[in-house]
KELO-383130 format. One record per atom (N, C-alpha, C): residue in one letter; x, z, y negated. Coordinates in Angstrom, 2 decimals. Layout:
BEGIN
+------+---------+---------+---------+
! rest !      xx !      zz !      yy !
+------+---------+---------+---------+
!    a !       X !       Z !       Y !
...
+------+---------+---------+---------+
END
This chain:
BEGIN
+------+---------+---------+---------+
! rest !      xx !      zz !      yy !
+------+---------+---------+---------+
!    x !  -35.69 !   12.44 !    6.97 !
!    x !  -35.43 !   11.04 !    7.23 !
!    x !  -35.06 !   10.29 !    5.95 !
!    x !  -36.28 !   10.68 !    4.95 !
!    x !  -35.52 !   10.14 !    3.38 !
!    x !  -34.31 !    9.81 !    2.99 !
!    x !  -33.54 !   11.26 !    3.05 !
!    x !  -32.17 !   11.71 !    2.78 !
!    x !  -31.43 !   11.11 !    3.50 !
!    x !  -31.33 !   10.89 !    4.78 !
!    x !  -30.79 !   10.19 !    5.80 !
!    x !  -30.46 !    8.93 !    5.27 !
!    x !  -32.00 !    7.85 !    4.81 !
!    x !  -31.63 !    6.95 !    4.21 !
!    x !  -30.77 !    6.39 !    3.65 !
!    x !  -31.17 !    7.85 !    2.05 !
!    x !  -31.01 !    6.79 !    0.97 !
!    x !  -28.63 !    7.67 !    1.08 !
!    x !  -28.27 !    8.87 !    1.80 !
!    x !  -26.92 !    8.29 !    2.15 !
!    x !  -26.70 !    7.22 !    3.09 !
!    x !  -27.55 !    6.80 !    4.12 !
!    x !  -26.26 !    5.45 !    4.38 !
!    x !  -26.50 !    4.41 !    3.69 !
!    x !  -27.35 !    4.21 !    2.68 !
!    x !  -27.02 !    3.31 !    1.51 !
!    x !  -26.24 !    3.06 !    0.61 !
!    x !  -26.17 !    4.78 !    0.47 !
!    x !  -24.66 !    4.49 !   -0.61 !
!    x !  -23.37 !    4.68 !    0.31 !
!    x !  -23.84 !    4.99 !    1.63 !
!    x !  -22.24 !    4.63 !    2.37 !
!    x !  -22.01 !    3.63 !    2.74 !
!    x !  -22.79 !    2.96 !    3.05 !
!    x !  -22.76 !    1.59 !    3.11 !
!    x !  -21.95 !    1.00 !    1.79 !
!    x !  -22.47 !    1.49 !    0.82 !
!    x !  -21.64 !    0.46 !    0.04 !
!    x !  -20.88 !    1.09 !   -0.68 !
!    x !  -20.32 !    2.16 !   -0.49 !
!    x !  -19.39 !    3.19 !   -1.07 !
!    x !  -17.40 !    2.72 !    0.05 !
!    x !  -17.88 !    3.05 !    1.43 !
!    x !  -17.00 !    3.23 !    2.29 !
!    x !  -16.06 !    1.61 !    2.33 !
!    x !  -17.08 !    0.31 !    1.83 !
!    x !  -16.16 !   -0.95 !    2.46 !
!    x !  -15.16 !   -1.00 !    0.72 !
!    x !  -15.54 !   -0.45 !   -0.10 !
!    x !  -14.55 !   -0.40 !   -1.70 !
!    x !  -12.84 !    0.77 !   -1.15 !
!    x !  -13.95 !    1.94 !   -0.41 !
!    x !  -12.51 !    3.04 !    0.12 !
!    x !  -11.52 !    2.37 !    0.83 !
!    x !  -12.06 !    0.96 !    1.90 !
!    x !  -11.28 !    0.66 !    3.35 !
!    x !  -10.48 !   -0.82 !    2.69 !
!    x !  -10.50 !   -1.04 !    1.47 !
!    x !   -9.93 !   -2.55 !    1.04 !
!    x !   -9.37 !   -2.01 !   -0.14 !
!    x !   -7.57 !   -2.59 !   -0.29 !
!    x !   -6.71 !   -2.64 !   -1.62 !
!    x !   -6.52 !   -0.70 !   -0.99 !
!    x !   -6.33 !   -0.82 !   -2.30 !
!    x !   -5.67 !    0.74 !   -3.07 !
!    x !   -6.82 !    1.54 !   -3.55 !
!    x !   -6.36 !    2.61 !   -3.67 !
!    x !   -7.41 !    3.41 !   -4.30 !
!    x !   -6.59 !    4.57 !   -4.83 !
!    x !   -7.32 !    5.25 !   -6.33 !
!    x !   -6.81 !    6.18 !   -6.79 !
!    x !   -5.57 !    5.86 !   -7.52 !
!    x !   -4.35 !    6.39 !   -7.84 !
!    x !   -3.24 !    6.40 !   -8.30 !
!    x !   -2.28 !    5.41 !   -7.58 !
!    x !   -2.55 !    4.89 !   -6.50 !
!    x !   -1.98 !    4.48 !   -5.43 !
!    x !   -1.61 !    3.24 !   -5.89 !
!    x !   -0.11 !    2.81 !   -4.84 !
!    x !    0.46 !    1.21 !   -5.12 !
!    x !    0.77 !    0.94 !   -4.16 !
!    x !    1.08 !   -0.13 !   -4.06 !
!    x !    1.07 !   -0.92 !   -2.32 !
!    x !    2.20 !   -2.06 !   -2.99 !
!    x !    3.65 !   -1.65 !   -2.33 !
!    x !    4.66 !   -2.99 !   -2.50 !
!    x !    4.24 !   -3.91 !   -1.63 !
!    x !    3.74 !   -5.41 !   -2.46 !
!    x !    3.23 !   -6.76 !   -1.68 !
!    x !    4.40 !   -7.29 !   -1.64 !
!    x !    5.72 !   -7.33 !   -1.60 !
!    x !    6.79 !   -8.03 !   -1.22 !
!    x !    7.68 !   -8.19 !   -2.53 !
!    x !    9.36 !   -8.49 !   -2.26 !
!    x !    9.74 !   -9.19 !   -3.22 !
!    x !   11.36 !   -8.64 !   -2.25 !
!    x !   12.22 !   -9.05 !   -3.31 !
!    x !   13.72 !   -9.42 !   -2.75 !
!    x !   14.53 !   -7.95 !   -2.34 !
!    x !   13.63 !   -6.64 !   -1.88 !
!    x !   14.26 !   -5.58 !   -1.59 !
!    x !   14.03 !   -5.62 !    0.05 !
!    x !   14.89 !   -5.19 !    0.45 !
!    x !   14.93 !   -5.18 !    2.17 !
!    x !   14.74 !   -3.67 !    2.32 !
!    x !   15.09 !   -2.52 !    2.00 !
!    x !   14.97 !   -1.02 !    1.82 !
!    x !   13.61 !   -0.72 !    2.18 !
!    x !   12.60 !   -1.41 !    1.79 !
!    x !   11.02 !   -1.18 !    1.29 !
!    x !   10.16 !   -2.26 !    2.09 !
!    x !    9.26 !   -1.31 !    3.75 !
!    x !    8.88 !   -2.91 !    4.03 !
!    x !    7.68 !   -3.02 !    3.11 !
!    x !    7.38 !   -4.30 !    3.16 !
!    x !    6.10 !   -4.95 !    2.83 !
!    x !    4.72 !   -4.42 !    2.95 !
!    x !    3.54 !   -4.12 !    2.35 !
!    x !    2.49 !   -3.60 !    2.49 !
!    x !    2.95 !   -2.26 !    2.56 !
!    x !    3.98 !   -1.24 !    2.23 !
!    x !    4.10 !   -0.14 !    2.03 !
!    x !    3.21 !    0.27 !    0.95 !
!    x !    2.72 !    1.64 !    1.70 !
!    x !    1.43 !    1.93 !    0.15 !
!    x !    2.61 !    3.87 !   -0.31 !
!    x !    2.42 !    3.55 !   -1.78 !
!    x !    2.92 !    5.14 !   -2.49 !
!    x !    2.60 !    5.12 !   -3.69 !
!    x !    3.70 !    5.51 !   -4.40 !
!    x !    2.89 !    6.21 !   -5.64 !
!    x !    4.46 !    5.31 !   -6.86 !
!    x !    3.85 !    5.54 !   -8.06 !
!    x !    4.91 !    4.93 !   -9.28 !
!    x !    5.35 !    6.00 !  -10.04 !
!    x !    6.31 !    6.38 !  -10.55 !
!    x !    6.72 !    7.98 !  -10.87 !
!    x !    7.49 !    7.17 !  -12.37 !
!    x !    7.11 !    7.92 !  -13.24 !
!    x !    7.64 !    7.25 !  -14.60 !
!    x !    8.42 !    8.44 !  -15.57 !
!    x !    8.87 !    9.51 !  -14.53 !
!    x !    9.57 !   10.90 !  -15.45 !
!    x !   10.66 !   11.10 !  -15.48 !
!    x !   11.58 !   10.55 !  -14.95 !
!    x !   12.97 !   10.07 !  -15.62 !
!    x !   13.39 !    8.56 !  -16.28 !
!    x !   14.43 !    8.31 !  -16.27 !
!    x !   15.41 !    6.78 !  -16.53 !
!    x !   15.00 !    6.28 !  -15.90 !
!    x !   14.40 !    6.37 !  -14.57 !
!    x !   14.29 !    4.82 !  -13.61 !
!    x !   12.47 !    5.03 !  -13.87 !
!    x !   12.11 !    3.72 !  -13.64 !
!    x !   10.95 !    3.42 !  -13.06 !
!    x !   11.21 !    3.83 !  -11.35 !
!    x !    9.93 !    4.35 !  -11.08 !
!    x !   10.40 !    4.47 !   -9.36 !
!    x !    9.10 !    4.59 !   -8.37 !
!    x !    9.23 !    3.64 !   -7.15 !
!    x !    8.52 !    3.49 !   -6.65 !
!    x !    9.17 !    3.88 !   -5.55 !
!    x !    7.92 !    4.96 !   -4.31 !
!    x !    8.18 !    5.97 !   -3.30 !
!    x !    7.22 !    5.68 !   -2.45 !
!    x !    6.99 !    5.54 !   -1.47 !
!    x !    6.42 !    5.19 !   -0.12 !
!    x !    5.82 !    6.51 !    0.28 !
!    x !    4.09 !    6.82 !    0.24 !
!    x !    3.69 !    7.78 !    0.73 !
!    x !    4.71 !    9.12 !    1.60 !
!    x !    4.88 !    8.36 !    2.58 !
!    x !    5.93 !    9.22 !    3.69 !
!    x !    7.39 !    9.44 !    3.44 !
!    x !    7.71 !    8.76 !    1.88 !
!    x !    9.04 !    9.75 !    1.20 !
!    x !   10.21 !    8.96 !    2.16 !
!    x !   10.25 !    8.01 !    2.94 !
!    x !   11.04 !    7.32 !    3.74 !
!    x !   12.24 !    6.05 !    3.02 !
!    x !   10.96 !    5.67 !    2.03 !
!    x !   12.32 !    4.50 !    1.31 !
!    x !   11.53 !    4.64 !   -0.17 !
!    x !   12.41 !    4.19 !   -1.20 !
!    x !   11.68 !    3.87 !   -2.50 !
!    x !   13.19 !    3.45 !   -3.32 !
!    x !   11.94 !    2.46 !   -4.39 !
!    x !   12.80 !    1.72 !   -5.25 !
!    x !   12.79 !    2.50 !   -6.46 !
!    x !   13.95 !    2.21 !   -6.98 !
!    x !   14.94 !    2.82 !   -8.18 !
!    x !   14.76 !    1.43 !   -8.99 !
!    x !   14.67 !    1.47 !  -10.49 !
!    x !   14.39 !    0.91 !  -11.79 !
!    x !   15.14 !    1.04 !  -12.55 !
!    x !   16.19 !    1.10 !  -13.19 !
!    x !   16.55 !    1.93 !  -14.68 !
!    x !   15.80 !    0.99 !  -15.44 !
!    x !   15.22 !    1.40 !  -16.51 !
!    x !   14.20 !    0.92 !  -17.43 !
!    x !   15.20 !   -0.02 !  -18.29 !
!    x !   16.31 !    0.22 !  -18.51 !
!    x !   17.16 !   -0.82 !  -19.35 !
!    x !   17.56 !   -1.96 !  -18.58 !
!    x !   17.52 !   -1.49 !  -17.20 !
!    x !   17.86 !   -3.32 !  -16.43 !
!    x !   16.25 !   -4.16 !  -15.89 !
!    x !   15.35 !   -3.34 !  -16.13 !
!    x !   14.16 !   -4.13 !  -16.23 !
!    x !   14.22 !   -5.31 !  -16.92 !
!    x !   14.03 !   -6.38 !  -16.06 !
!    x !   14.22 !   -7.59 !  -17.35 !
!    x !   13.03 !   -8.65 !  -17.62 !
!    x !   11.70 !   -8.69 !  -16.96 !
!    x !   10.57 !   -9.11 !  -17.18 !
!    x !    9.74 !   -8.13 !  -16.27 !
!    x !    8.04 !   -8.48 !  -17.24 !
!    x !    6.93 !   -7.46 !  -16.55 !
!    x !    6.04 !   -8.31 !  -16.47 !
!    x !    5.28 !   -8.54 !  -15.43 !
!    x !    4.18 !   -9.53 !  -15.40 !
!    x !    3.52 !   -9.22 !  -14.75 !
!    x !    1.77 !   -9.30 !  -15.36 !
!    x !    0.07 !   -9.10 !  -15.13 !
!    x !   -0.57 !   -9.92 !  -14.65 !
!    x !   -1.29 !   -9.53 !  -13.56 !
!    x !   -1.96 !  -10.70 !  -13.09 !
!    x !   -3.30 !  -10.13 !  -11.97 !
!    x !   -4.34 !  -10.90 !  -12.37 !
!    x !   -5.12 !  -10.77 !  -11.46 !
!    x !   -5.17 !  -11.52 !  -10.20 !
!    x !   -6.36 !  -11.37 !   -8.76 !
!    x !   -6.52 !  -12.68 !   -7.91 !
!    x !   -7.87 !  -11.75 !   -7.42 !
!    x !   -9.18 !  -12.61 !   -7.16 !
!    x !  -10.30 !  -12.41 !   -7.14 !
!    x !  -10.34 !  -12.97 !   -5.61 !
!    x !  -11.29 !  -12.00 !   -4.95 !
!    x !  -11.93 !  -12.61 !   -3.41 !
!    x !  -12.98 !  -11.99 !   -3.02 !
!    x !  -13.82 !  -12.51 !   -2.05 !
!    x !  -14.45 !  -12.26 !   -1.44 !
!    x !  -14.47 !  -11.20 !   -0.68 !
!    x !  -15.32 !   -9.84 !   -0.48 !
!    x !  -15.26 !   -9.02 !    0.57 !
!    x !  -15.78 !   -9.23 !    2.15 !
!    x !  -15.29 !  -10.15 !    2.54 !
!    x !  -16.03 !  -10.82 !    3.99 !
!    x !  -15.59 !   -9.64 !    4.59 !
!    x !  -14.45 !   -9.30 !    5.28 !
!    x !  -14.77 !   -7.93 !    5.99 !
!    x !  -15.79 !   -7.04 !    5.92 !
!    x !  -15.96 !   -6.57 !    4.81 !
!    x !  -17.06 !   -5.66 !    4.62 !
!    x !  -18.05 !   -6.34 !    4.89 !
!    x !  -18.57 !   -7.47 !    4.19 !
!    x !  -19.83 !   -7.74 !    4.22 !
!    x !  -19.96 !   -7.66 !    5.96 !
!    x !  -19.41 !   -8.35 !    6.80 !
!    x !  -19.63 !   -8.11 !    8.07 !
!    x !  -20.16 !   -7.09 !    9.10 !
!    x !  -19.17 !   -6.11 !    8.66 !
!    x !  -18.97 !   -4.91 !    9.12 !
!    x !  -20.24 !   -3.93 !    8.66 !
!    x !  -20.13 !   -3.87 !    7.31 !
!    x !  -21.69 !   -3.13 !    6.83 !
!    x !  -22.21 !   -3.79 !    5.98 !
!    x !  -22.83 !   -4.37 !    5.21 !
!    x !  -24.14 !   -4.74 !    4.87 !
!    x !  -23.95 !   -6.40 !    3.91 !
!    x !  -24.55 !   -6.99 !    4.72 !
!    x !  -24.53 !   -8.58 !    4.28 !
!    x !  -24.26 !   -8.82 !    2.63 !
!    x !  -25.20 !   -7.82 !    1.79 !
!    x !  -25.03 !   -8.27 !    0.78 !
!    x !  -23.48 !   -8.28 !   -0.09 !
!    x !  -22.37 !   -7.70 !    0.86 !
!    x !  -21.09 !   -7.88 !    0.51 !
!    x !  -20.61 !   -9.81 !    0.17 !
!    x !  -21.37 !  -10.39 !    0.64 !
!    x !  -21.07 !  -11.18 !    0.98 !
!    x !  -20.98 !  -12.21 !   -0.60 !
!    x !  -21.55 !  -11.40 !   -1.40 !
!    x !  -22.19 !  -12.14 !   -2.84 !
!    x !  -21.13 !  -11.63 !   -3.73 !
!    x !  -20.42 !  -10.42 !   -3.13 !
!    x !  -19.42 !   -9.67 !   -4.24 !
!    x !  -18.17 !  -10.34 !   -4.21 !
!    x !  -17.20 !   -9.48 !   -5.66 !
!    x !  -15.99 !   -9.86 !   -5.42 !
!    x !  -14.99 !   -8.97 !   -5.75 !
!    x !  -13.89 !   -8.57 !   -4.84 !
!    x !  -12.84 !   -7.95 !   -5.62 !
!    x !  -11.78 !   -8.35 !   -6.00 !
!    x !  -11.62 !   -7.58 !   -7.06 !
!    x !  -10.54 !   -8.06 !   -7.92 !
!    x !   -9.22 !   -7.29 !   -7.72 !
!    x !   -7.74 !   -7.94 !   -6.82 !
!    x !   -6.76 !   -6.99 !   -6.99 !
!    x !   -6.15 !   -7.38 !   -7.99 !
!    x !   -5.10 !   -6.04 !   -8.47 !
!    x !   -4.48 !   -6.23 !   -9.74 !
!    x !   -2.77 !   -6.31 !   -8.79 !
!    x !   -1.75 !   -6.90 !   -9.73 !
!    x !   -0.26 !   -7.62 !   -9.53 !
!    x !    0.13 !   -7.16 !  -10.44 !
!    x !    1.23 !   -6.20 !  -10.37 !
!    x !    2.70 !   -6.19 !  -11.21 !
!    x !    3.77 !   -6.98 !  -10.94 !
!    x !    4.16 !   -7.71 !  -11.45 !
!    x !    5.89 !   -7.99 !  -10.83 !
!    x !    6.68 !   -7.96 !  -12.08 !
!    x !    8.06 !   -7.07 !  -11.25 !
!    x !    8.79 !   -6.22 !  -11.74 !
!    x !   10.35 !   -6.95 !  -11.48 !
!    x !   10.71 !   -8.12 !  -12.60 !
!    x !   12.03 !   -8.49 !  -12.47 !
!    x !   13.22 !   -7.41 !  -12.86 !
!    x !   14.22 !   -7.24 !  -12.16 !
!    x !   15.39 !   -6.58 !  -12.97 !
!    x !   16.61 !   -6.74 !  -12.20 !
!    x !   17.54 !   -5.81 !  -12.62 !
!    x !   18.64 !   -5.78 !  -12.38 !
!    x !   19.00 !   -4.33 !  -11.23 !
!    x !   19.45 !   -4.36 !  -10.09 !
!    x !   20.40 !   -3.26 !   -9.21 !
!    x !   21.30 !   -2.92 !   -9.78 !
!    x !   22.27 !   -1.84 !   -9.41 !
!    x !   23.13 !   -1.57 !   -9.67 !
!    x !   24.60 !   -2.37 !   -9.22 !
!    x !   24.16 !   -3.57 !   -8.33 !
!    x !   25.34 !   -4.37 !   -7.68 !
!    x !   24.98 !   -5.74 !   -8.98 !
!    x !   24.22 !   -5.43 !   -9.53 !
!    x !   23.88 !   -6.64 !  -10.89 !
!    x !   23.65 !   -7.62 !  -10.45 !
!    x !   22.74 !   -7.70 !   -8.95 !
!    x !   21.75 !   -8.65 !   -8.55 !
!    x !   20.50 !   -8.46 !   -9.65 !
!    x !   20.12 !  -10.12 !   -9.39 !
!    x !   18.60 !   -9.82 !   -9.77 !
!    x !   18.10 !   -9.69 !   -8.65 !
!    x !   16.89 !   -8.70 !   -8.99 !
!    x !   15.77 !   -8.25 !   -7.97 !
!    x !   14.36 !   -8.44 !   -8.61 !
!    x !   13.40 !   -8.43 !   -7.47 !
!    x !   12.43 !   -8.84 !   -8.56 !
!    x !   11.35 !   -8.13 !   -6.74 !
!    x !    9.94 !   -7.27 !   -7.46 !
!    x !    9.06 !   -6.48 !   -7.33 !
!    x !    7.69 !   -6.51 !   -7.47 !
!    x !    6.75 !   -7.26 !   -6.26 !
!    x !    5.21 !   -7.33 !   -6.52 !
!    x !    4.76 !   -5.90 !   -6.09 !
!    x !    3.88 !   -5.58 !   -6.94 !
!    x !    3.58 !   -4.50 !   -6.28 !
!    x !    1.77 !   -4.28 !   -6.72 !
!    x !    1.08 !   -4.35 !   -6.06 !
!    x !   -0.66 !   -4.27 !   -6.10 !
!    x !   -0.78 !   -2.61 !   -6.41 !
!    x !   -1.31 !   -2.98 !   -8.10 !
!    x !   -2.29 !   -1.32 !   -8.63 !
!    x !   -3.65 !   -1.35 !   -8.23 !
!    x !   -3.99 !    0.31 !   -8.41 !
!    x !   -5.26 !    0.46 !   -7.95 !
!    x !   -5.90 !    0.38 !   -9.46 !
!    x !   -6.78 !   -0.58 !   -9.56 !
!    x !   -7.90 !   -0.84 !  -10.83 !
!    x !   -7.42 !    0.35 !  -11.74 !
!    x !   -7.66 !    1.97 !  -11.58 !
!    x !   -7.39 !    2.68 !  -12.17 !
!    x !   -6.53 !    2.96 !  -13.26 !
!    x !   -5.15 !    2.50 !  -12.71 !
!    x !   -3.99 !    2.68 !  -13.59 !
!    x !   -3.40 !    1.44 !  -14.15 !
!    x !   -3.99 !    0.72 !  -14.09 !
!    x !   -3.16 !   -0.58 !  -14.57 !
!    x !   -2.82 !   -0.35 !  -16.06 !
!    x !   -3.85 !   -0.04 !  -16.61 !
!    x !   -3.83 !   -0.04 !  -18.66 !
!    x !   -2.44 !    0.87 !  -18.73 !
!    x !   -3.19 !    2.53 !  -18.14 !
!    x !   -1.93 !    3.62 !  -18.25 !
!    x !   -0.58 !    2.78 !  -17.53 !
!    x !   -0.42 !    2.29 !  -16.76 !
!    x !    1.03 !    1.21 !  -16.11 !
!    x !    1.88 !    0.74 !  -16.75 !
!    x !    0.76 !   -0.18 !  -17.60 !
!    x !    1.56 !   -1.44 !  -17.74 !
!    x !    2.02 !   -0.97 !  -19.75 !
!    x !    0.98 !    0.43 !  -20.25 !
!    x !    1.47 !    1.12 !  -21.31 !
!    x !    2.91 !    1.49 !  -21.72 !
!    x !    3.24 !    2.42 !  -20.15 !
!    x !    3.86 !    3.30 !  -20.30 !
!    x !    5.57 !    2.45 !  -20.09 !
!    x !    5.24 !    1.43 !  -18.99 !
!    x !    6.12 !    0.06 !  -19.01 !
!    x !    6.93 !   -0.32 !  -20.23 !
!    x !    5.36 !   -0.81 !  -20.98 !
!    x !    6.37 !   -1.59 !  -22.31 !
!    x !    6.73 !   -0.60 !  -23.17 !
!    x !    6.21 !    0.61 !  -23.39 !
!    x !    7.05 !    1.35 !  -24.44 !
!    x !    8.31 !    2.00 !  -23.78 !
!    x !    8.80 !    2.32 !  -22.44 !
!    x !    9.71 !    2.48 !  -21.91 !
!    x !   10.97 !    1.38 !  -21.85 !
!    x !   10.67 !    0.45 !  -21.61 !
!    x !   11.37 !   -0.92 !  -21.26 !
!    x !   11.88 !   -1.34 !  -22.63 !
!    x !   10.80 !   -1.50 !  -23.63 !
!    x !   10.65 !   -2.29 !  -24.70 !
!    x !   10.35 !   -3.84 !  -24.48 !
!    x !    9.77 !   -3.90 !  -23.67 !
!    x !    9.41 !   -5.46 !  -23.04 !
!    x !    8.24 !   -5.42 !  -23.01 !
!    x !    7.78 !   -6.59 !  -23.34 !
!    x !    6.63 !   -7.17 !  -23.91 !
!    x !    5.64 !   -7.57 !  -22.19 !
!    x !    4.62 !   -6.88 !  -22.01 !
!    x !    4.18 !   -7.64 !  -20.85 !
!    x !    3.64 !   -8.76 !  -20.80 !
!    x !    4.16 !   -9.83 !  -19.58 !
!    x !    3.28 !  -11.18 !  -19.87 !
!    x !    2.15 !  -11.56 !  -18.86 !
!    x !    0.97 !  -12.38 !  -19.25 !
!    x !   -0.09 !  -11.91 !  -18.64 !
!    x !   -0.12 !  -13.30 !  -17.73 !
!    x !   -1.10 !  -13.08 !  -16.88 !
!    x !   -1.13 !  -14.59 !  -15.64 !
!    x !   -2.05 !  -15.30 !  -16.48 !
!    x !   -2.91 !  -14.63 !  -16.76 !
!    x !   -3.93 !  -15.29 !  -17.71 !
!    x !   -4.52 !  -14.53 !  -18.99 !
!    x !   -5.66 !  -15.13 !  -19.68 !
!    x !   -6.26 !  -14.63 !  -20.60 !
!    x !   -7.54 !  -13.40 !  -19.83 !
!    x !   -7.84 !  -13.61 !  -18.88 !
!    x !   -8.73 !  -12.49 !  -18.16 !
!    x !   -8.24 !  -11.66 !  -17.89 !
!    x !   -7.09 !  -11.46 !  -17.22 !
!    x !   -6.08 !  -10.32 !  -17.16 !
!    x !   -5.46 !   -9.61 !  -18.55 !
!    x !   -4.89 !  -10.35 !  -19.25 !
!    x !   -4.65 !   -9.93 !  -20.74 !
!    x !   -6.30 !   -9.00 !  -21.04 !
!    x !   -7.45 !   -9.79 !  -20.94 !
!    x !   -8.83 !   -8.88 !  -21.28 !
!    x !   -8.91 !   -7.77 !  -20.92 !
!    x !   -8.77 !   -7.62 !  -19.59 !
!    x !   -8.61 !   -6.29 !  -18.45 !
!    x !   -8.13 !   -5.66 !  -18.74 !
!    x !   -6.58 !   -5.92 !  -18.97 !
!    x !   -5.41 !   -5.02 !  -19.23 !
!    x !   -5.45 !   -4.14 !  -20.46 !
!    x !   -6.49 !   -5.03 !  -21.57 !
!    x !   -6.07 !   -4.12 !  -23.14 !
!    x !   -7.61 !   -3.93 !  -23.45 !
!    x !   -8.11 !   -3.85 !  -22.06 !
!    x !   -9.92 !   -3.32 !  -22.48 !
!    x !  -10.33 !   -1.74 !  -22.68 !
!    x !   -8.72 !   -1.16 !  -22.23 !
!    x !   -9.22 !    0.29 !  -21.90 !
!    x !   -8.25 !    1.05 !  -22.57 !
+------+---------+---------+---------+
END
């Protein structure tokens, strides 16, 4: 019965972090001026050729980058409440907060539109991201704030 316990305690508060945002390596396009890519699509960011490139789990649509028409990079946090969870499993969600992380990714297509790219990281990769970004790009990332700037160059 112990054992029983003390796991749905930590599933309890393990499972409502798995079921909200991203997790792992993972990115989720939150919108911006591409029609190709719907919205809330979750995949992965691939940084091993010329383009920056973002791919949709199911390999169906993804955005193309060339790192030289990248033309701004911007950091940003937004903090909330876990009310789902707390609901669902255990009240004391109700006191927490998560924090998602924001890329947006201005640049240039190949038709020499501007385009421009939100896309929500999982906590994990943001530092390695937004690294591998500016020494690729040569662009300086700019931050939403000074807490995000903290975040970003804490690790």
């Amino acid at each position: 019965m112990r054992k029983f316990l003390v796991a749905f305690v930590a599933l309890s508060f393990a499972l409502p972090a798995a079921l909200l945002g991203v997790s792992g390596k993972q990115v989720r396009y939150a919108g911006g001026t591409l029609s190709n890519v719907p919205e809330n699509a979750t995949g992965f960011l691939k940084f091993a050729d010329e383009a920056a490139l973002f791919s949709t789990k199911d390999g169906r649509a993804e955005i193309r980058m060339p790192y030289a028409a990248i033309e701004s990079l911007e950091y940003g946090q937004k903090a909330g409440r876990r009310v789902g969870a707390a609901i669902v499993v255990h009240p004391l969600f109700l006191f927490s907060k998560k924090r998602k992380h924001f890329l947006t990714v201005g640049f240039t297509d190949e038709q020499s539109k501007h385009q421009g790219a939100v896309f929500e990281l999982s906590k994990g990769i943001v530092n390695q991201t937004l690294r591998v970004l500016e020494a690729r790009t040569g662009k300086k990332i700019e931050y939403e704030s000074e807490e995000a700037r903290k975040f970003a160059e804490k690790k």
